[in-house]
SERO-4910 file (N, C-alpha, C, O; in steps of 0.05 Angstrom, whole numbers):
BEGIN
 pado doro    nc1    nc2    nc3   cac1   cac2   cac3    cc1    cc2    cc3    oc1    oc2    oc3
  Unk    A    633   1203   1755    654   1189   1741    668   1208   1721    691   1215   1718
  Unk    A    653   1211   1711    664   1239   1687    681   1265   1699    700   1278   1690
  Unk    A    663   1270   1726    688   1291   1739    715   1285   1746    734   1300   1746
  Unk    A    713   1247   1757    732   1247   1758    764   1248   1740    787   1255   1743
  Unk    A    742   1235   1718    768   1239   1693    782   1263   1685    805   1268   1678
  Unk    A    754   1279   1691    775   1304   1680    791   1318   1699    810   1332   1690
  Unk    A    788   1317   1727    810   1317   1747    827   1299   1737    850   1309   1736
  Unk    A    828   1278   1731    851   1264   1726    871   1268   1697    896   1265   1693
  Unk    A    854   1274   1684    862   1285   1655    875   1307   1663    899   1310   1660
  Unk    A    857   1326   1678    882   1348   1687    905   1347   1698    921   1363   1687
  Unk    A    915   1334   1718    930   1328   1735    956   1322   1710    978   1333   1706
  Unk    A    942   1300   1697    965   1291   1675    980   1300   1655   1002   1295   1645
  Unk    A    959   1321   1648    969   1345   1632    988   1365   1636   1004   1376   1621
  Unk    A    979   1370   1672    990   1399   1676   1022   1396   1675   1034   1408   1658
  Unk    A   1036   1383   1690   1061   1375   1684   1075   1389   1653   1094   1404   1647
  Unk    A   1060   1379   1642   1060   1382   1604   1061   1414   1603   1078   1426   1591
  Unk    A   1036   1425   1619   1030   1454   1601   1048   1470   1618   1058   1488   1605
  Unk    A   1058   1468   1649   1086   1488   1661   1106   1482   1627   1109   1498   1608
  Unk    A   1120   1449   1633   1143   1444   1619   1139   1472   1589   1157   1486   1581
  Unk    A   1111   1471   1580   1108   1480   1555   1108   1522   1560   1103   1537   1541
  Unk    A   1113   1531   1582   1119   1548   1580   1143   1563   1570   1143   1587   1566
  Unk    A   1164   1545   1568   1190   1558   1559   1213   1568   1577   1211   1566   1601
  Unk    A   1230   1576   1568   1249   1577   1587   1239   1609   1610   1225   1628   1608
  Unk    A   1259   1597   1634   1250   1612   1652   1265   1635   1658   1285   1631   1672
  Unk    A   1257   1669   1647   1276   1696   1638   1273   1705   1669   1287   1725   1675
  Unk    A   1257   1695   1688   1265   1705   1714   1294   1690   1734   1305   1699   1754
  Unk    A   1297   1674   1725   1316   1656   1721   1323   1651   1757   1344   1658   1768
  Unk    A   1302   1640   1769   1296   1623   1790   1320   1609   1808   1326   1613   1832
  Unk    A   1328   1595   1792   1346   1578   1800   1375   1586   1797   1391   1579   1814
  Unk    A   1384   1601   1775   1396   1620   1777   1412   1643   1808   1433   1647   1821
  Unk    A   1376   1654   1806   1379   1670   1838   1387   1658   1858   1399   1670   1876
  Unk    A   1381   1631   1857   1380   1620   1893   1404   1608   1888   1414   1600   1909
  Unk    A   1418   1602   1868   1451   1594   1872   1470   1626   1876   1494   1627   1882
  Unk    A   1459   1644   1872   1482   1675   1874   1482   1677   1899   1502   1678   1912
  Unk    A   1449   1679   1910   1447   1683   1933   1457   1663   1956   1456   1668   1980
  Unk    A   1463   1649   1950   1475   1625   1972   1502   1637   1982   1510   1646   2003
  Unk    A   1515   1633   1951   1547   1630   1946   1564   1659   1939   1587   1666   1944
  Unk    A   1544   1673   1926   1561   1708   1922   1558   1723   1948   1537   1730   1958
  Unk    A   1589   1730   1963   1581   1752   1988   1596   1769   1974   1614   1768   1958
  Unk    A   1578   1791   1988   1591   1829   1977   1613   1840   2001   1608   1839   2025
  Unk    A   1626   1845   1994   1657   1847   2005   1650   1884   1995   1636   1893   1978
  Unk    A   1670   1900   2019   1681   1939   2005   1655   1950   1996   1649   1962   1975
  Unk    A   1632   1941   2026   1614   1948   2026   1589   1956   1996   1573   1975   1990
  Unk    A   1597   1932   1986   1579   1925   1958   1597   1937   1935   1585   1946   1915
  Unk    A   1618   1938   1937   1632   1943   1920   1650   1916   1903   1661   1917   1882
  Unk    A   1647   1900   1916   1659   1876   1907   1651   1852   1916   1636   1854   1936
  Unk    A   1659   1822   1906   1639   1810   1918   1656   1781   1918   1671   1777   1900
  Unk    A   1652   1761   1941   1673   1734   1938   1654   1715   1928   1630   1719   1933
  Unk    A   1659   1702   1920   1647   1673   1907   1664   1650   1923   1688   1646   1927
  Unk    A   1636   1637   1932   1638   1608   1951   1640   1589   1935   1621   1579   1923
  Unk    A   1661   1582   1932   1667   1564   1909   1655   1529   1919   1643   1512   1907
  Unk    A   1667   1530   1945   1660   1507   1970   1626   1505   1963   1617   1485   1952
  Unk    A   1612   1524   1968   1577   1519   1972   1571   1519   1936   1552   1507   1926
  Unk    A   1588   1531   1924   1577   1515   1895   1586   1479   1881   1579   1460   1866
  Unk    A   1601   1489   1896   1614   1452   1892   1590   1422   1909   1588   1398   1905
  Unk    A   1579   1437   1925   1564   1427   1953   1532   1426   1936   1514   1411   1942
  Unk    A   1532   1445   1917   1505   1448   1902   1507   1445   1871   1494   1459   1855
  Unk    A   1527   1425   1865   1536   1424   1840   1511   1408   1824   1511   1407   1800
  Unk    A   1494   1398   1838   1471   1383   1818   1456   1407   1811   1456   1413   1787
  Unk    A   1443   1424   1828   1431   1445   1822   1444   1457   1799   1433   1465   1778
  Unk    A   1476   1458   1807   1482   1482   1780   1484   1466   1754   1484   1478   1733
  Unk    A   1486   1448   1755   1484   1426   1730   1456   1425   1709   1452   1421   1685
  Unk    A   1439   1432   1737   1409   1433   1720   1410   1457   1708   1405   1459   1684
  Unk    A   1415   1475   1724   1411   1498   1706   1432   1510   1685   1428   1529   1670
  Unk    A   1457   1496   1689   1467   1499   1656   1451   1485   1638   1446   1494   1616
  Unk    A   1439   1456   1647   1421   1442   1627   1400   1453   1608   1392   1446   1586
  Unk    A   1394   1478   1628   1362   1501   1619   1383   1514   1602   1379   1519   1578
  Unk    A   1401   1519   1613   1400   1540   1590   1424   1520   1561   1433   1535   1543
  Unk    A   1430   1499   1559   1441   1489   1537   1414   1477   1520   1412   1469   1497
  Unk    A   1390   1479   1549   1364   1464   1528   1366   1488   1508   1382   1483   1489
  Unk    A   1356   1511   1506   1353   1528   1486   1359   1536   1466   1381   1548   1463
  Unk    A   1339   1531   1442   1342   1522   1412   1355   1554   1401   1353   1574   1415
  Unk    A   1367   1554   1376   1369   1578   1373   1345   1592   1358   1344   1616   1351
  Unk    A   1327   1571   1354   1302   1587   1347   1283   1597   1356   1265   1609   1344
  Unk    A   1286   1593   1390   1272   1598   1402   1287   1625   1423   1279   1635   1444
  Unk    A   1308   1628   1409   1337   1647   1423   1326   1670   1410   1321   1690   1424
  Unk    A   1322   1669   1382   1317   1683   1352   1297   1714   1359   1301   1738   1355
  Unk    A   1270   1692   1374   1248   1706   1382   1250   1723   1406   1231   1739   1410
  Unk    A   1268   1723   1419   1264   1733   1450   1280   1767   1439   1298   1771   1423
  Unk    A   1267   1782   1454   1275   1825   1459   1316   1813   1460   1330   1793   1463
  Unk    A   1318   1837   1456   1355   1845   1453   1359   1840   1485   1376   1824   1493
  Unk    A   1344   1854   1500   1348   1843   1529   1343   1827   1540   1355   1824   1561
  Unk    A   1320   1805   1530   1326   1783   1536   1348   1763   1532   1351   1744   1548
  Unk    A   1365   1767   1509   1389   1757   1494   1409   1762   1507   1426   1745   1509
  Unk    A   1412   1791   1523   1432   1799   1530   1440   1784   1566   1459   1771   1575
  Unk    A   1417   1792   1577   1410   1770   1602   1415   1746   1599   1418   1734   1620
  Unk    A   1416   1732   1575   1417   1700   1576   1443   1695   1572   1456   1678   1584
  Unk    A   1451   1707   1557   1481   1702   1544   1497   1714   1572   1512   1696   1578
  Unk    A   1500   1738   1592   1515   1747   1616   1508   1722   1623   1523   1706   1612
  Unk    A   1487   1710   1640   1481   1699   1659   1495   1665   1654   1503   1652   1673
  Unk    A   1495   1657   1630   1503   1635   1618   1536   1639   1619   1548   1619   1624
  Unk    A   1551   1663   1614   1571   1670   1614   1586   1660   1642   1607   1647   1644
  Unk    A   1569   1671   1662   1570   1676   1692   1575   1638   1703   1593   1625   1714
  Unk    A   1549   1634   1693   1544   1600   1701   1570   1588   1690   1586   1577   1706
  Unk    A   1574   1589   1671   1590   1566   1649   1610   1567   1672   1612   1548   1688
  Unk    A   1630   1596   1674   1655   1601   1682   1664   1587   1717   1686   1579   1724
  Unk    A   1636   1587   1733   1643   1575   1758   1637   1547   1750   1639   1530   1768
  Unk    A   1633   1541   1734   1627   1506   1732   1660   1498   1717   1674   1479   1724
  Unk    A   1666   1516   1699   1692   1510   1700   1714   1519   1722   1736   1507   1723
  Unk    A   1711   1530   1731   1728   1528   1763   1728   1505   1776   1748   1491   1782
  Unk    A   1693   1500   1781   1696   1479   1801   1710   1449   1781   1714   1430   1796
  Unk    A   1718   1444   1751   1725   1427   1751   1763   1428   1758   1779   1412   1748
  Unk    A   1768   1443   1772   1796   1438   1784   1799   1446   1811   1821   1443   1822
  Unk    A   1772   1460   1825   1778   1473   1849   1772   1442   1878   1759   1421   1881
  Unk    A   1789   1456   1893   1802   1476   1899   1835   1477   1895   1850   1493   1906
  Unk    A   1843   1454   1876   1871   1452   1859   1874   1480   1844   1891   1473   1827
  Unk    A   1869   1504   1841   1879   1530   1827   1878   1548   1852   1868   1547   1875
  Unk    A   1896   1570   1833   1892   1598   1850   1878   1622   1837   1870   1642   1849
  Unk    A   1877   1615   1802   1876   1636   1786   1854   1618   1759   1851   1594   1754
  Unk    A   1847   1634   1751   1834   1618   1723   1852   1610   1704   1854   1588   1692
  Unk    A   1863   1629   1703   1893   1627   1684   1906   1602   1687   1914   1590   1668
  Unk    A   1910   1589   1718   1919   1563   1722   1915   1539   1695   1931   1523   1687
  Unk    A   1881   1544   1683   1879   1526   1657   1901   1538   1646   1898   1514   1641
  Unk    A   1912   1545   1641   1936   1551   1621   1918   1578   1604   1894   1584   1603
  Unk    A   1950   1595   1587   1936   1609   1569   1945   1602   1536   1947   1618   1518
  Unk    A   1950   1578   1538   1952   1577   1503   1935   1547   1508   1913   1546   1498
  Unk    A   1945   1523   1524   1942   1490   1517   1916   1492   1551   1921   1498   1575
  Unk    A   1890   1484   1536   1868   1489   1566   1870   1521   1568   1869   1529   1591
  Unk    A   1873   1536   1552   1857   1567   1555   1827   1566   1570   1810   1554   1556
  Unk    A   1819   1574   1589   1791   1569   1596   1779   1587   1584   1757   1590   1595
  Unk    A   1782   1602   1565   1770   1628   1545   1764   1612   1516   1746   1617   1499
  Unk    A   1787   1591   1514   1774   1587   1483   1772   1555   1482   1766   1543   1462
  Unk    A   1778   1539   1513   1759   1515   1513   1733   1513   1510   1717   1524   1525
  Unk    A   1728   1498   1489   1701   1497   1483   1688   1461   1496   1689   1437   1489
  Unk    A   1676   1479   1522   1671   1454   1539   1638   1449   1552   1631   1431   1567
  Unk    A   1620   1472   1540   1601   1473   1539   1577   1473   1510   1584   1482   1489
  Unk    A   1551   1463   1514   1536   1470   1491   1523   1502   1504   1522   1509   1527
  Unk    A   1514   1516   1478   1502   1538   1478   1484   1544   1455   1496   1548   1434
  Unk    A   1454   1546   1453   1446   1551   1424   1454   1542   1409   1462   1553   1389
  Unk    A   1456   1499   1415   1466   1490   1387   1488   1480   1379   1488   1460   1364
  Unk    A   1505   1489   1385   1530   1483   1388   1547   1484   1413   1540   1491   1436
  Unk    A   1574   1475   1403   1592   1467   1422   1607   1505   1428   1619   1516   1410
  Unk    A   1603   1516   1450   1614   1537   1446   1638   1537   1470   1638   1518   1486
  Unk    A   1658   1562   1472   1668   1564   1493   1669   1599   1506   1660   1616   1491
  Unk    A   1677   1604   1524   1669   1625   1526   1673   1651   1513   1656   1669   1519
  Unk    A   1698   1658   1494   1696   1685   1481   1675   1685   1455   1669   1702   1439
  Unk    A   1669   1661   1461   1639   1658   1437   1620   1675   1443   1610   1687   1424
  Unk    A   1610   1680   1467   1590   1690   1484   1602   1720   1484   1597   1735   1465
  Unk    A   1619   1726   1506   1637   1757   1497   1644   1765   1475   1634   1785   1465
  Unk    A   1657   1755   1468   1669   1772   1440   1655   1767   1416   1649   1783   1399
  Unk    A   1651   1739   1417   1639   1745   1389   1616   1750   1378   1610   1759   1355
  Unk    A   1601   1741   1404   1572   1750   1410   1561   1779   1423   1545   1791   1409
  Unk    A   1568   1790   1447   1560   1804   1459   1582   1824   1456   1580   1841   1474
  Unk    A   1601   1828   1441   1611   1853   1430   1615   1859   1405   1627   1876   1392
  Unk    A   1599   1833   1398   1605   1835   1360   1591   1862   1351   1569   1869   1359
  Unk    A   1606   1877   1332   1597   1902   1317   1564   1903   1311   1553   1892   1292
  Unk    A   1554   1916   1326   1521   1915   1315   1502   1907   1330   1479   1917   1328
  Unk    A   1508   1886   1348   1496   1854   1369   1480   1876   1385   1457   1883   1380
  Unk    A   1498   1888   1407   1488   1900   1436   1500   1933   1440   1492   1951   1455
  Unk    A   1522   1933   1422   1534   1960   1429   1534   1974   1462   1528   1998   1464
  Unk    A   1539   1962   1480   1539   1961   1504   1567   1964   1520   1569   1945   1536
  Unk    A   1586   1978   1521   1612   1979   1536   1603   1972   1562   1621   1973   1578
  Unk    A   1580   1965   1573   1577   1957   1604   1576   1930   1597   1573   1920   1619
  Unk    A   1578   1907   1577   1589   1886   1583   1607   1873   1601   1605   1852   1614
  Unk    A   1633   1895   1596   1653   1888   1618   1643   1886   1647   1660   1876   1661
  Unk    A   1615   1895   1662   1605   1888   1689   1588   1867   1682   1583   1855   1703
  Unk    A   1575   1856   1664   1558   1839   1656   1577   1812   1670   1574   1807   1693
  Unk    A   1594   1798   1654   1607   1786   1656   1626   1782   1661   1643   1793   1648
  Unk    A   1637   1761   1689   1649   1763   1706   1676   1734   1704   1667   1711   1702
  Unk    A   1700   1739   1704   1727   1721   1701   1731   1711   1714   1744   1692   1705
  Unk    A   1726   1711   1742   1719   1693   1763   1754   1705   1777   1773   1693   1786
  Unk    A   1747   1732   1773   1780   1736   1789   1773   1759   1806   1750   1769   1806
  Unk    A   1796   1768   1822   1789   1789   1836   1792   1817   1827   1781   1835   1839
  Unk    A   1811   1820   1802   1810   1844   1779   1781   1855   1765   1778   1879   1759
  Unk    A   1762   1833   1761   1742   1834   1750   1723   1856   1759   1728   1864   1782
  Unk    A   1705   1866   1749   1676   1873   1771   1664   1851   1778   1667   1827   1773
  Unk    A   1652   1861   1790   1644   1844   1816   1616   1827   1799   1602   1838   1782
  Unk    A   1614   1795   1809   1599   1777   1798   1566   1785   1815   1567   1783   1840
  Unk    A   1550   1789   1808   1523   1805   1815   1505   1779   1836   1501   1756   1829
  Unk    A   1498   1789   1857   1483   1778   1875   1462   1764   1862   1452   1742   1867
  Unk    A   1457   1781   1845   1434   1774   1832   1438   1761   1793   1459   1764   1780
  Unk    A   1408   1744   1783   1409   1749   1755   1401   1768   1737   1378   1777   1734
  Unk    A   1425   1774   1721   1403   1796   1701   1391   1784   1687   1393   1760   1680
  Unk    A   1367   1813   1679   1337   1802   1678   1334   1827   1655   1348   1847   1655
  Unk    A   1311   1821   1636   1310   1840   1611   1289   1857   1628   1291   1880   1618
  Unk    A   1279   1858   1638   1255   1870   1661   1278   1896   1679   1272   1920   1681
  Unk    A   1300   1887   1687   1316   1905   1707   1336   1913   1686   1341   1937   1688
  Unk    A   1350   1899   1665   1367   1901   1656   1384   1929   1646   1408   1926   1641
  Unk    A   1375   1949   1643   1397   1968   1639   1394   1985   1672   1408   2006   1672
  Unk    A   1380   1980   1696   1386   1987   1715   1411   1970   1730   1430   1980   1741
  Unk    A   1407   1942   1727   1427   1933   1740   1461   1925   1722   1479   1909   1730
  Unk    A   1461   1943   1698   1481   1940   1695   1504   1973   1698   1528   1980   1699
  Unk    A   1471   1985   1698   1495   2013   1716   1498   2017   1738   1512   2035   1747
  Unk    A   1484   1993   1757   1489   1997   1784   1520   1978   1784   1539   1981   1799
  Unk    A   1517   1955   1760   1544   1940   1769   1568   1962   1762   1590   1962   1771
  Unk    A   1558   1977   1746   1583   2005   1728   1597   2016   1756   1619   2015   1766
  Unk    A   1574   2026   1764   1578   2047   1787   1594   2035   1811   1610   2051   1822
  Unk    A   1591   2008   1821   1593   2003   1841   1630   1987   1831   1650   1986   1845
  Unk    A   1628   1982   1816   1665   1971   1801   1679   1996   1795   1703   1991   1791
  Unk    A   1672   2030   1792   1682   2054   1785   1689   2060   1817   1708   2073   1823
  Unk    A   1673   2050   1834   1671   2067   1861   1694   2047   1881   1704   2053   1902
  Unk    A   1698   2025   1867   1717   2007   1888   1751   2028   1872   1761   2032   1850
  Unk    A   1756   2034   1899   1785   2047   1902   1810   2033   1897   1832   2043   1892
  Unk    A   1802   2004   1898   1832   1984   1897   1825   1985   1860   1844   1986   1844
  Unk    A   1803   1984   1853   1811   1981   1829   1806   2003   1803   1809   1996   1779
  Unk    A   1799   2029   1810   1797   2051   1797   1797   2069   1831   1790   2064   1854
  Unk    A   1812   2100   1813   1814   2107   1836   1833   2135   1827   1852   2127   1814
  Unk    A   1832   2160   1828   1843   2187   1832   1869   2186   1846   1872   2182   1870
  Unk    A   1881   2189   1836   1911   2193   1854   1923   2222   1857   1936   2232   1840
  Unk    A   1916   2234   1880   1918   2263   1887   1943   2275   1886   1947   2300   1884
  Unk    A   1966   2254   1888   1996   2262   1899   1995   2269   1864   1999   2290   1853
  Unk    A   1988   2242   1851   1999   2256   1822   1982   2262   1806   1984   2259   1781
  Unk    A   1968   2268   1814   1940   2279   1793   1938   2256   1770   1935   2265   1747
  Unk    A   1939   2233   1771   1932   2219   1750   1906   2205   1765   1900   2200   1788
  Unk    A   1893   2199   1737   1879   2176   1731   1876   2149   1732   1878   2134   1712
  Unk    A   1871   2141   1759   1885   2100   1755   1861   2081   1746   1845   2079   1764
  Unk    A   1857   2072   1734   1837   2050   1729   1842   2028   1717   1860   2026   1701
  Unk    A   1828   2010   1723   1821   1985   1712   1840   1980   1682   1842   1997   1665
  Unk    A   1852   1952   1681   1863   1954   1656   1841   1937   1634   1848   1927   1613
  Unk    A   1817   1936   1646   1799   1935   1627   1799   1955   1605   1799   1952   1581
  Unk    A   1798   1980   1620   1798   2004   1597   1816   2000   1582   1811   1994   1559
  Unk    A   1837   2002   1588   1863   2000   1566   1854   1969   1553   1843   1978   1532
  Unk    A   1851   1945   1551   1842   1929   1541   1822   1931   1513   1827   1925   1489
  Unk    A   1800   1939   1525   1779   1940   1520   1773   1974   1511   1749   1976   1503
  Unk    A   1789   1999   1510   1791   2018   1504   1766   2021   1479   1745   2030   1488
  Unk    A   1767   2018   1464   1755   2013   1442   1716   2019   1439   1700   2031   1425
  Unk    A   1720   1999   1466   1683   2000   1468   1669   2016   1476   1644   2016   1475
  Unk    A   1689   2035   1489   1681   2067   1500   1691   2087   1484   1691   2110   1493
  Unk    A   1701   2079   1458   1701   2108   1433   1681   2104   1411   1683   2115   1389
  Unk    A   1661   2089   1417   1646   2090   1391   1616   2104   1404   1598   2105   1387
  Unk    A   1612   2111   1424   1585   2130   1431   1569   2116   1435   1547   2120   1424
  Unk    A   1573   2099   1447   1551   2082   1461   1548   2082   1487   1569   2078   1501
  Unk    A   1511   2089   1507   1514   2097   1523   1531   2120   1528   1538   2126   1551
  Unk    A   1537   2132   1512   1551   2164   1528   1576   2160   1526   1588   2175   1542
  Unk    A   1583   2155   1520   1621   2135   1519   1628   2142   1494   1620   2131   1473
  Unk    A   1650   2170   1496   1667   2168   1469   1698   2166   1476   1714   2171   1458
  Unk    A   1706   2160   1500   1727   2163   1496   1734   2149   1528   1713   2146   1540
  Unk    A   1755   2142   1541   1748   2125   1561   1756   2150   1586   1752   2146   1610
  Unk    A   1765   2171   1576   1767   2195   1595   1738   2198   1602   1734   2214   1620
  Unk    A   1719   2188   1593   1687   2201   1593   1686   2186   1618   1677   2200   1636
  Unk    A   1691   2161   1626   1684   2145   1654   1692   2166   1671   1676   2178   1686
  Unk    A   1715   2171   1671   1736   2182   1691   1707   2219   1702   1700   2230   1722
  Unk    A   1702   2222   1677   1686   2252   1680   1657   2244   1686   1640   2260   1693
  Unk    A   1654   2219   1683   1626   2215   1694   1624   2203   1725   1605   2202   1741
  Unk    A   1645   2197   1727   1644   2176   1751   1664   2201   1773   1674   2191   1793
  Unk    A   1669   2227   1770   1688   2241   1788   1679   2236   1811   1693   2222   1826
  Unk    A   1651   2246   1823   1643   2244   1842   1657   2216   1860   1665   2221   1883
  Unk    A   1659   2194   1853   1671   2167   1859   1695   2174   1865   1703   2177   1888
  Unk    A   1711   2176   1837   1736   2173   1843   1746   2186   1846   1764   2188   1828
  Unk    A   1749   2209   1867   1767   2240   1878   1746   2247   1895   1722   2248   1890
  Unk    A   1763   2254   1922   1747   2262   1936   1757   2298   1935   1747   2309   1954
  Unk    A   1766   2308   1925   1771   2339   1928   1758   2358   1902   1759   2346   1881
  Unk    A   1752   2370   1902   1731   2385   1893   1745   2398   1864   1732   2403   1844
  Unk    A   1778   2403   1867   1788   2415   1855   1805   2392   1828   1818   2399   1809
  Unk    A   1796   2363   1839   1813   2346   1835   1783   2337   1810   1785   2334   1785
  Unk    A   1762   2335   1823   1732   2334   1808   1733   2341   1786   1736   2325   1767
  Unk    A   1732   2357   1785   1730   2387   1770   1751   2374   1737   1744   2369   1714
  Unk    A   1782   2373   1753   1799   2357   1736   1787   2339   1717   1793   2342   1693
  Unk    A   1768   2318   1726   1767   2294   1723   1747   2304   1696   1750   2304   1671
  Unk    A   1727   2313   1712   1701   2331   1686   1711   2337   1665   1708   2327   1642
  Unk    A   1725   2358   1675   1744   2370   1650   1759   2355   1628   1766   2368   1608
  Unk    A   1765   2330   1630   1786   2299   1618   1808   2311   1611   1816   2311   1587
  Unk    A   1825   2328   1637   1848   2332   1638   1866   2319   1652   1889   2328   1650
  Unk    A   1864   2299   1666   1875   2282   1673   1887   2254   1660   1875   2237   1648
  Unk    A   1921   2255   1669   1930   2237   1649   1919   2211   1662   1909   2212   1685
  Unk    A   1921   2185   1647   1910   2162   1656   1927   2143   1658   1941   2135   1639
  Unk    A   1929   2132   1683   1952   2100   1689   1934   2073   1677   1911   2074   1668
  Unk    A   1944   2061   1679   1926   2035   1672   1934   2011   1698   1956   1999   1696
  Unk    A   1919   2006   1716   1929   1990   1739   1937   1960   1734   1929   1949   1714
  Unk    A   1948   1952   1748   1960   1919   1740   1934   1903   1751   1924   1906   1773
  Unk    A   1927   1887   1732   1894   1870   1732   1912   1842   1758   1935   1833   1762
  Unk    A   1886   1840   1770   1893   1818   1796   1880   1795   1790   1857   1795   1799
  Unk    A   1890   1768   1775   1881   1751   1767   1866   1732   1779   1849   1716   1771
  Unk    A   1882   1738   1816   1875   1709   1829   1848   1715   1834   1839   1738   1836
  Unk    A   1833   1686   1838   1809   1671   1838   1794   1690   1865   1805   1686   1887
  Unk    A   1777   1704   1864   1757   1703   1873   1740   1695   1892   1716   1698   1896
  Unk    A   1763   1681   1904   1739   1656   1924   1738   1673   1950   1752   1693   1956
  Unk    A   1716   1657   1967   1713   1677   2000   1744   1666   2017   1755   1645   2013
  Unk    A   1749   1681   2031   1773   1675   2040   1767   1674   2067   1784   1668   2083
***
């Protein structure tokens, strides 16, 4: 009789002692919604979002914004810089297709919320640590604030849900992988040609108008970044295929275009 109780005592408990582990930094549920709905398009260079199979799995994604709006900020407080930085991309990532799907497949662009009245950047339509946040809370004011992460690979972290963007990651980042998989997202958004890219006829420099944007986060020496010519000299190999054109790029003699950013949505076509 006594054994039985405590089988039963156990049984009743355990429920209790998973729940009491805390939030989950391998982020589970997370994975198995990228992996459904993210395909890699320009042979892993870019990637479409199933907007259809997230709409189809919208309870799932509901729970797991729930996990991550459960989280106290005191329990935010305690977790490594990389665990912070993983939670906040990944929450970034989540929030933005849940606001899609509340108009899709009525848009073409995110921008469609409007950009002054329904901005989807400074609707604040989610909780986060506590409060009511919206998303340049997370970007800007969080994960590029002076001091926070000092990280210019943000811009692959987190993804606009457009096709200008880098590409939204197969996977979740994870404080365990985390500065590998945000230079593989570097590398693999430097290496797509439609959106950075050597132009041989005129010897210029074309890239992303993130840089010109965002210019800034690549002159203060972080990660290797003083100047946004430094991408262009790190990444030659990528972007020029001629040896003589390379060479250019190393050297940061090359003048720089800034390409027209492609707003529309993302979705698999």
């Amino acid at each position: 009789m006594i054994r039985l109780l405590l089988v039963a005592t156990f049984f009743a408990i355990a429920p209790l002692t998973v729940g009491a582990q805390g939030f989950d930094h391998s982020y589970a549920a997370w994975n198995e919604l990228l992996g459904k709905h993210v395909k890699p398009i320009s042979n892993g260079r870019a990637t479409q979002v199933d907007y259809k199979g997230f709409a189809r799995d919208r309870e799932p994604l509901k729970a797991y914004l729930a996990s991550l709006s459960a989280v106290t900020p005191a329990e935010y407080a305690k977790w490594s810089k990389a665990q912070q930085y993983a939670f906040l991309a990944n929450a970034y990532n989540a929030f933005t297709i849940e606001k899609i799907l509340t108009r899709y497949p009525n848009l073409k662009s995110i921008r469609d919320f409007g950009t002054v009245f329904g901005n989807p950047w400074k609707d604040k339509f989610f909780t986060l640590l506590g409060e009511k946040k919206h998303l340049d809370n997370i970007e800007h004011d969080t994960m590029r604030a002076p001091g926070a992460f000092d990280d210019p690979r943000v811009h692959v972290a987190v993804n606009c849900a457009s096709i200008g963007c880098p590409m939204l990651g197969t996977r979740a980042l994870t404080a365990a992988t985390l500065d590998a998989q945000l230079d593989e997202l570097f590398l693999r958004f430097v290496s797509d040609r439609s959106r950075n890219r050597y132009n041989a006829q005129t010897k210029t420099l074309e890239i992303s108008s993130i840089f010109d944007w965002y210019g800034k986060d690549f002159e203060q020496g972080h990660k290797g970044y003083k100047s946004v010519a430094d991408v262009g000299a790190k990444f030659a190999e990528q972007l020029a295929d001629n040896p003589a054109d390379r060479q250019l790029l190393k050297e940061k003699q090359a003048p720089i275009k800034f390409l027209e950013y492609d707003w529309s949505l993302n979705d698999v076509k």
